[in-house]
C-alpha distance (Angstrom), angle and dihedral (degrees) to the residues before:
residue distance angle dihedral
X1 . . .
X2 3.84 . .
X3 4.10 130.4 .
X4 3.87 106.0 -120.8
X5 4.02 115.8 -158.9
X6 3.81 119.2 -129.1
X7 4.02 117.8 -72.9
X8 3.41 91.0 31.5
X9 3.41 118.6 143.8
X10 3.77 119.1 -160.8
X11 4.24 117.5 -131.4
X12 3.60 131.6 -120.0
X13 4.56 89.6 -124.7
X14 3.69 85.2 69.4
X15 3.59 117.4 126.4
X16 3.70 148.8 151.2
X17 3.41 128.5 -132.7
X18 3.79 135.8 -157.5
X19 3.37 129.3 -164.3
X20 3.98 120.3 -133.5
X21 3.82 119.4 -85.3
X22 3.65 105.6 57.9
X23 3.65 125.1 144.3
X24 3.97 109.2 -87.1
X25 3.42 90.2 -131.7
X26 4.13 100.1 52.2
X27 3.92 105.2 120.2
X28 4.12 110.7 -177.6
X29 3.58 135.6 -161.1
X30 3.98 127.1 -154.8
X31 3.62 122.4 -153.2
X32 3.44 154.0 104.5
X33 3.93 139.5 -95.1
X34 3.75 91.1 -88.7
X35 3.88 97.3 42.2
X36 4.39 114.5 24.5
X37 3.76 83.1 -166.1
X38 3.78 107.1 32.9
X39 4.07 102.3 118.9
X40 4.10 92.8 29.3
X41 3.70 134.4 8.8
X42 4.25 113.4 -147.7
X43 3.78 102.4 -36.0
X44 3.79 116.4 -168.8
X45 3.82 103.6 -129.9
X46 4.18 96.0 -173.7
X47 3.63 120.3 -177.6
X48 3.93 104.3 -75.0
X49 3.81 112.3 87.7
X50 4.10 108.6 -86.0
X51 3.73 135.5 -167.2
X52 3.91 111.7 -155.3
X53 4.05 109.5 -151.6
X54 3.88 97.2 -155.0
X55 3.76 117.1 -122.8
X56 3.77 105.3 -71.2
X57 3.77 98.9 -160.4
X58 4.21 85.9 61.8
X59 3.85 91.4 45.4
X60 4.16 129.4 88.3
X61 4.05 82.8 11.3
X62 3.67 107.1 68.2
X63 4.10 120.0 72.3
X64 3.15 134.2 -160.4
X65 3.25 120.0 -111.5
X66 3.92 98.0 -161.6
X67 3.31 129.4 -4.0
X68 4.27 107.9 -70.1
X69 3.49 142.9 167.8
X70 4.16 125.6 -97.1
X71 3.53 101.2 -147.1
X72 4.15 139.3 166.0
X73 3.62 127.5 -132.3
X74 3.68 123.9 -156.6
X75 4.23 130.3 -149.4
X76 3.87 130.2 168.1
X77 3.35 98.4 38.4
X78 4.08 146.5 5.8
X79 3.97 118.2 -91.4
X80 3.78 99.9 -101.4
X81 4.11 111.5 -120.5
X82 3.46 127.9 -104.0
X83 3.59 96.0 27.9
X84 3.50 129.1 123.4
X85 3.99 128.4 -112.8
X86 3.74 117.0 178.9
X87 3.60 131.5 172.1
X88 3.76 143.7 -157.5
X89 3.69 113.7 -152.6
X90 3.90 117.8 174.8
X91 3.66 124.0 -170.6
X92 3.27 152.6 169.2
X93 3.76 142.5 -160.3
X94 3.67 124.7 -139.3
């Protein structure tokens, strides 16, 4: 998703949103290369359009150590084409 630099600290507004039309089935993870689930553990995305508010008590209190990558892993199923992911990632550096 989005390379943060070290000291960052990642904000309770951010979310992910998916645009209607995925694959029922899609489950996603967000996290980083220290922690695949960090931000979100398996989230059921479904068809209908979602917004995912990641996990609160993990955000604004973990740092960064170096800089690192946010990123989101999918299971279940493929992410379907054409459809729109966007995120919201606010952060701060210390």
């Amino acid at each position: 998703l989005a390379v943060l630099p070290k000291g960052a600290r990642l904000l309770p507004e951010s979310k992910i949103h998916f645009a209607a039309g995925q694959n029922g089935s899609l489950t996603v993870t967000v996290g980083d290369s220290a922690d695949s689930d960090r931000y979100a553990t398996t989230v059921t995305v479904g068809s209908a359009a979602k917004t995912i508010t990641l996990e609160a008590n993990k955000l604004g209190s973990y740092v960064f150590p170096e800089e690192d990558v946010v990123k989101i892993t999918t299971a279940g199923a493929a992410l379907a084409v054409g459809k729109v992911i966007a995120f919201d990632l606010y952060y701060v550096t210390d």
